[in-house]
N, C-alpha and C positions, 0 to 999 in steps of 0.2 A: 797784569794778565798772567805772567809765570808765578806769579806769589801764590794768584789764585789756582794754577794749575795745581801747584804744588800743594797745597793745601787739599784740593781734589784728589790726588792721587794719596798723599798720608790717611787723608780720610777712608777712603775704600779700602786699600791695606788693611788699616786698621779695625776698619768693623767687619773685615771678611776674617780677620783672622780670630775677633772675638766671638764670631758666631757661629765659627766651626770648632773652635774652643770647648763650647759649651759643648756639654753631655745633652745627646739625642737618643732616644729610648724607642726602638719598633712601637707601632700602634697597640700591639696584642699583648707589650708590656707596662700595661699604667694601672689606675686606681680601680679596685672591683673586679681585679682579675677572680678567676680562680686557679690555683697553684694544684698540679698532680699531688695529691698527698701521700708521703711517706713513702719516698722516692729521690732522686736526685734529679733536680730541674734545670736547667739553663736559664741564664740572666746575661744579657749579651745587651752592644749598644753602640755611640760611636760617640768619638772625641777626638780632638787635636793629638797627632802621635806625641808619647813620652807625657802625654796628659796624667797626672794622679788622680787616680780616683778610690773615694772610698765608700765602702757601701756599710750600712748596718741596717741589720733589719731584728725585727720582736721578737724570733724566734732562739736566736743565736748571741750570744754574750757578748762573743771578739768581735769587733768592725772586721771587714775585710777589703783588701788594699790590691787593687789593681790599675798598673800603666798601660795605659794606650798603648799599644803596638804601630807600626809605619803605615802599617794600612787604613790605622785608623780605627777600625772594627772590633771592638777588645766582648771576653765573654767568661762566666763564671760559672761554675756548681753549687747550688746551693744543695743542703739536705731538706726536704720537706718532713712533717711530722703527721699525726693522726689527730693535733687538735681541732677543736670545729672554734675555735677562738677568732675573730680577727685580727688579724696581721698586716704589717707596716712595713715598707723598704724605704729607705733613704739613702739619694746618690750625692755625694758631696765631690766638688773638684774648686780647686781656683775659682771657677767664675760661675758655678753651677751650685743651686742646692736644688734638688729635684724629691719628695715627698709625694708616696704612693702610700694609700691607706684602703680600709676596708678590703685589705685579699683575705682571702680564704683558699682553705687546701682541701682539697676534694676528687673528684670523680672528673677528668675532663677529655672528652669524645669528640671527636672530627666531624661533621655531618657535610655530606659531599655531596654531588652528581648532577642531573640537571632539572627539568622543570616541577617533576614531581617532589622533589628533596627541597625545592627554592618555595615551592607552593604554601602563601606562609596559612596560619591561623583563620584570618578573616575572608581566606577563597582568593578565588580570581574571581573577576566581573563573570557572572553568571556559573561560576562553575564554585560552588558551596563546600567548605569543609564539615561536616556531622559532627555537631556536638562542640564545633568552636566558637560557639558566641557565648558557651557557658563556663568551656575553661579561661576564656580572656575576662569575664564578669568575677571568676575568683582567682585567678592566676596572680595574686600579689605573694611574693614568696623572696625574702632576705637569700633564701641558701638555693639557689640557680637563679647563675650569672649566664648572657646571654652576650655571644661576640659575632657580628655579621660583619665577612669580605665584601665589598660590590662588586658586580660584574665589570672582567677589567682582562685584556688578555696584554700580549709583549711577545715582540722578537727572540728577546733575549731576556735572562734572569735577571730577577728585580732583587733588591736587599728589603724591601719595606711595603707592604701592602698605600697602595697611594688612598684609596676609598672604601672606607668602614663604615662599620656603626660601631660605637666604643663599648666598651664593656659597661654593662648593666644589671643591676636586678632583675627579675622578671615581673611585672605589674602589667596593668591592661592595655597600657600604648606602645609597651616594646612587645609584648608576645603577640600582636596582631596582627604585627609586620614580619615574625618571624615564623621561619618551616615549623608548619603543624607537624609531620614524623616527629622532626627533632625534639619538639617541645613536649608530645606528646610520651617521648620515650625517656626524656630527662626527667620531668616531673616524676614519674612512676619512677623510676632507679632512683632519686631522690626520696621518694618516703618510704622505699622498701628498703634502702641503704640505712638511710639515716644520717648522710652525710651530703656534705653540701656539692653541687655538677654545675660543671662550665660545658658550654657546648657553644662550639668555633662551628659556625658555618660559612662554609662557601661554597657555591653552586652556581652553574647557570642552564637557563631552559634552554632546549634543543640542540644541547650539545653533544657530539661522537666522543667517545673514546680516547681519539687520537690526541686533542691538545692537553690530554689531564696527564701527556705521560713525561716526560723527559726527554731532551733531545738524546741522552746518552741510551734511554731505555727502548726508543723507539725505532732510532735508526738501524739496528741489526735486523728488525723486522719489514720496515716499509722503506722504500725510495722516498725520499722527503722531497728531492728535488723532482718528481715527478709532482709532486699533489699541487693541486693550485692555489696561487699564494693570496686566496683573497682577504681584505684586509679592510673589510666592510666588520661594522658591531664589531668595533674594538679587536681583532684580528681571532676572533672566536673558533674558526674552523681552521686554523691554522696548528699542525702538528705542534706540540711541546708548546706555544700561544699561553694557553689559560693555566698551565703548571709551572710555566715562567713567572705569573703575574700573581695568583689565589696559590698558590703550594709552595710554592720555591721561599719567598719570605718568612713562611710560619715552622720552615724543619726543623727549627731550632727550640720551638716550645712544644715542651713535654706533654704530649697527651698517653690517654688510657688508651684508646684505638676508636677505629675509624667503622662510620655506619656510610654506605652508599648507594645511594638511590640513582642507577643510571642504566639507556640500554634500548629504551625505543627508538633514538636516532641510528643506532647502527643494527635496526633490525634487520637491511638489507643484504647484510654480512658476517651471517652467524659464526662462517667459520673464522674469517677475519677476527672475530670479538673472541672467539674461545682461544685463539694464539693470543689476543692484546691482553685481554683481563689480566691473567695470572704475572703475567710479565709488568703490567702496573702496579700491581700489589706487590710483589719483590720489590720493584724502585722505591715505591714511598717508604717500605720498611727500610729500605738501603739509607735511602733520605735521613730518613730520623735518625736513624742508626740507636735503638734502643732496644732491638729483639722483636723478634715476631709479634709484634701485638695483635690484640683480637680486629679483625676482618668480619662484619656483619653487614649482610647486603640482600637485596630486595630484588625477587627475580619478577620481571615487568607483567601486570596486569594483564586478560585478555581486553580486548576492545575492537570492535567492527573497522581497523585501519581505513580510512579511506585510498588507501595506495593498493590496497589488497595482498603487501608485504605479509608474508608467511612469517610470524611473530612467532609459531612455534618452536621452530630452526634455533630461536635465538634464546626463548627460553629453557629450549634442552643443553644450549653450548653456556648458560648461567647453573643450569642444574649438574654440568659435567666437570666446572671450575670448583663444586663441594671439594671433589677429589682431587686436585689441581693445586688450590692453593692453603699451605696450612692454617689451623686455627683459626676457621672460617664459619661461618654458618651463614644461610638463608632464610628468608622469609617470602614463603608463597603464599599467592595473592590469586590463587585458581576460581576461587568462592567470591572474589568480591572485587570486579573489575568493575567496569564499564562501559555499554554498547552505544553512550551520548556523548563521552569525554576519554578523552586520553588521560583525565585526571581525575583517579577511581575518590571519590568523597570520603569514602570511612578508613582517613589515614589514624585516625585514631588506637582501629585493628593491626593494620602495618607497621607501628610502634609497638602493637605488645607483640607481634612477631619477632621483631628484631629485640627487645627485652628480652625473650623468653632464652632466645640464644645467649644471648651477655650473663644472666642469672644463673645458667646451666654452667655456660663452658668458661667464662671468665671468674664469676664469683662464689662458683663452688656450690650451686645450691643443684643437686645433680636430680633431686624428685620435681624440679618443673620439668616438663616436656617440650621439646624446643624444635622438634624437626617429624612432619609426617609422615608417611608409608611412601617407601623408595621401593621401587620394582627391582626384585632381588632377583626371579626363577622362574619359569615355566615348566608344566609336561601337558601332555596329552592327554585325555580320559574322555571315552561314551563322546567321542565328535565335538570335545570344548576342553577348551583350556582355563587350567587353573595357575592363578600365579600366584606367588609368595612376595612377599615384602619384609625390606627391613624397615627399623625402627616403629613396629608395631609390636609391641613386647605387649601390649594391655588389647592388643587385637583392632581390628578395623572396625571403620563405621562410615553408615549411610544416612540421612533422612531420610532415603528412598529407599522401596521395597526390591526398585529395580533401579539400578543407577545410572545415568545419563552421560552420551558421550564418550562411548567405546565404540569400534569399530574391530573388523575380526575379516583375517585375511588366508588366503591359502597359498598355492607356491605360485599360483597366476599373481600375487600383488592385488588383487583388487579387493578392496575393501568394501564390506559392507555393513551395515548400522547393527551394531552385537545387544544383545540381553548378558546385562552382566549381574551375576548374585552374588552377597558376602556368603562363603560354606564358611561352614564351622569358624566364626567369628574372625579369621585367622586369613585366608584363601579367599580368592576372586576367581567366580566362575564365570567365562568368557565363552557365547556362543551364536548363533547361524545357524538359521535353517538353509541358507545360503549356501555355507560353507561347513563341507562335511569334514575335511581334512584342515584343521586350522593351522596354520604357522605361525601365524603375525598376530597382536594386538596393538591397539593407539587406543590412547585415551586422551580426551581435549585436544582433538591436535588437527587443529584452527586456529583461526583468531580471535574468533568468541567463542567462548563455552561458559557457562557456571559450574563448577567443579561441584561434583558428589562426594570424593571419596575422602574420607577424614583415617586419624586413629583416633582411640578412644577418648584422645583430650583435646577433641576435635581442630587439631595440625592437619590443612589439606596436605593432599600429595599434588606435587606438581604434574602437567600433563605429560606425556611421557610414550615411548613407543620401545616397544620387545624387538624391533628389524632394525636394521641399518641401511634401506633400501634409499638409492638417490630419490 
């Protein structure tokens, strides 16, 4: 009986100690990644401390020789290049040979937030994506790779995402399952680039704000220890929860920057969202620690809420974050909501919105247009007001002779339904028979509307109000 114990006990020693021996590589770094190209990327992992480890990969001549450290968690810089070649890493140690192939270096984007961002290709039951049963029919494409988190929240920071889908091609059984924004907005940067896109998502539906941010980022702003700890759906509503569990794993791989689809769950708390936003987007650049990367995010659809939550409150505190957080842009969605679903169908648009920004402000191409008419001015003239806008250099535009969804107020605050005309291609003229002395204008500012006003390369303007009145 002690022989046998003994032998029990050598044994587990033994195979505990060869199994942490071995080289363990994060899920987000295996075969078919795509590598940030032409840049300096992180290659990190874990192994027995005082572990040797060597790496060589296709691009670089020297092997490279790195020891485990005590913690275990050892991590490296590679340089990435501009070739579209396929590329190979190999991790060699004592009891390890680990062989990663088909990577590529390319274009690689975050795509985040929650049901709208999660909402893959093939729809939700009853609720249709426009136009994606024809890019999944040809969506076979070598050069975008696709990498999905699964919904998975945590107490506490995790080193390793537990539930993926692993990095792939895109062909018609992986983009079906995957966020139509996303896919719709990599394909298009992919063949206007000419270079190959990875695109990491991780998302969950009906989620706030609060758990995507950091315990460190969130607690100078909220009591944590007030919010309740529920711990239902994988601890989803739980503050710093799902940036423990989908963000905290991945700050170590190199991306381009980040698109975010999020914002109806904290409709309820606009001003709350216009303090959290900006301050999440600080964190994760903190996170990475790689420089401001570009920030492109998606300010939430009108839709008939059935809560009756004033949606516009939250889309002015998304429209006030422009100025907030740097090297950002928007994409409004005023024209093409939905009064059936909370999940407006022609994500397809919503992707070239968030493109147009990326193409502008990241890649240098400064003649697409990427952001519509921003209420800049008012004066007074003949009992209506004319307003001005920026980012209408090429002048405004209407389908409509007479535009819908303006409202026009005097010093009493009360509003009533306005006649609005474009003057001189340029100028919005706002008026009331009602109201003779105007002060105030609103436009879309509801919960439903279909937005009128465009610029010339028909970019709506988000909905918007001239007062500051509670």
């Amino acid at each position: 009986m002690r022989n046998f114990l003994f032998l029990f006990v050598i044994f587990t020693l033994t195979n505990s100690t060869f199994s942490y021996a071995k080289i363990k590589l994060p899920s987000i770094i295996a075969s078919n990644m795509v590598l940030q190209r032409n840049t300096s990327v992180k290659i990190w992992g874990w192994a027995n401390p005082e572990e040797k480890i060597s790496i060589k990969t296709s691009w670089i001549s020297k092997s490279i020789k790195v020891t485990a450290p005590e913690s275990g968690r050892w991590e490296i810089s590679l340089i990435t290049t501009l070739s579209k070649e396929f590329q190979t890493i190999q991790f060699k140690s004592k009891e390890s040979n680990i062989n990663l192939d088909n990577i590529l270096f390319g274009e690689v984007w975050l795509c985040s937030g929650q049901s709208n961002m999660r909402m893959p290709l093939k729809g939700y039951t009853g609720q249709p994506v426009f136009e994606g049963n024809m890019e999944i029919a040809k969506s076979k494409n070598q050069n975008l790779r696709l990498f999905s988190i699964t919904e998975n929240g945590s107490l506490t920071p995790l080193d390793s995402v537990s539930k993926f889908r692993k990095w792939d091609s895109a062909n018609s059984e992986t983009v079906k399952e995957f966020s139509a924004v996303a896919y719709f907005y990599g394909i298009q940067l992919q063949k206007i680039l000419d270079v190959p896109v990875g695109l990491v998502m991780t998302s969950w539906g009906g989620t706030r704000i609060q758990p995507w941010m950091s315990k460190e980022a969130i607690t100078p702003l909220i009591d944590v220890n007030k919010v309740k700890k529920d711990t239902t759906e994988k601890n989803k509503r739980i503050p710093s929860a799902i940036f423990n569990a989908m963000i905290h794993p991945i700050t170590s791989f190199t991306i381009k920057g980040v698109l975010w689809y999020q914002g109806e769950t904290n409709r309820d708390e606009p001003k709350v969202y216009q303090q959290l936003f900006p301050e999440m987007v600080k964190d994760w650049r903190k996170q990475w620690n790689i420089g401001d990367f570009p920030f492109y995010y998606v300010q939430i659809a009108p839709n008939k809420y059935i809560d009756k939550t004033n949606s516009q409150y939250l889309r002015e505190a998304q429209l006030k974050a422009l100025y907030l957080i740097p090297n950002s842009g928007m994409a409004v969605l005023s024209d093409i909501g939905s009064n059936i679903t909370i999940h407006p169908p022609r994500k397809k648009e919503v992707a070239e919105r968030l493109l147009f920004n990326a193409l502008n402000k990241t890649y240098g191409m400064k003649d697409v247009d990427c952001m519509g008419p921003v209420y800049k001015s008012m004066i007074e003239k003949d009992c209506a007001l004319l307003l001005s806008f920026d980012n209408a250099e090429t002048g405004i535009f209407s389908p409509e002779s007479e535009l819908s969804n303006f409202e026009i107020a005097g010093e009493d605050k009360v509003f009533y339904p306005a006649k609005a005309e474009i003057f001189a291609h340029k100028q919005l003229k706002v008026s009331s028979i009602e109201v003779l002395s105007p002060v105030a204008v609103r436009y879309g500012w509801s919960n439903w509307f279909v937005g009128s006003l465009y610029d010339n390369n028909m970019i709506p303007a988000s909905s918007f109000r001239t007062d500051n009145w509670e």
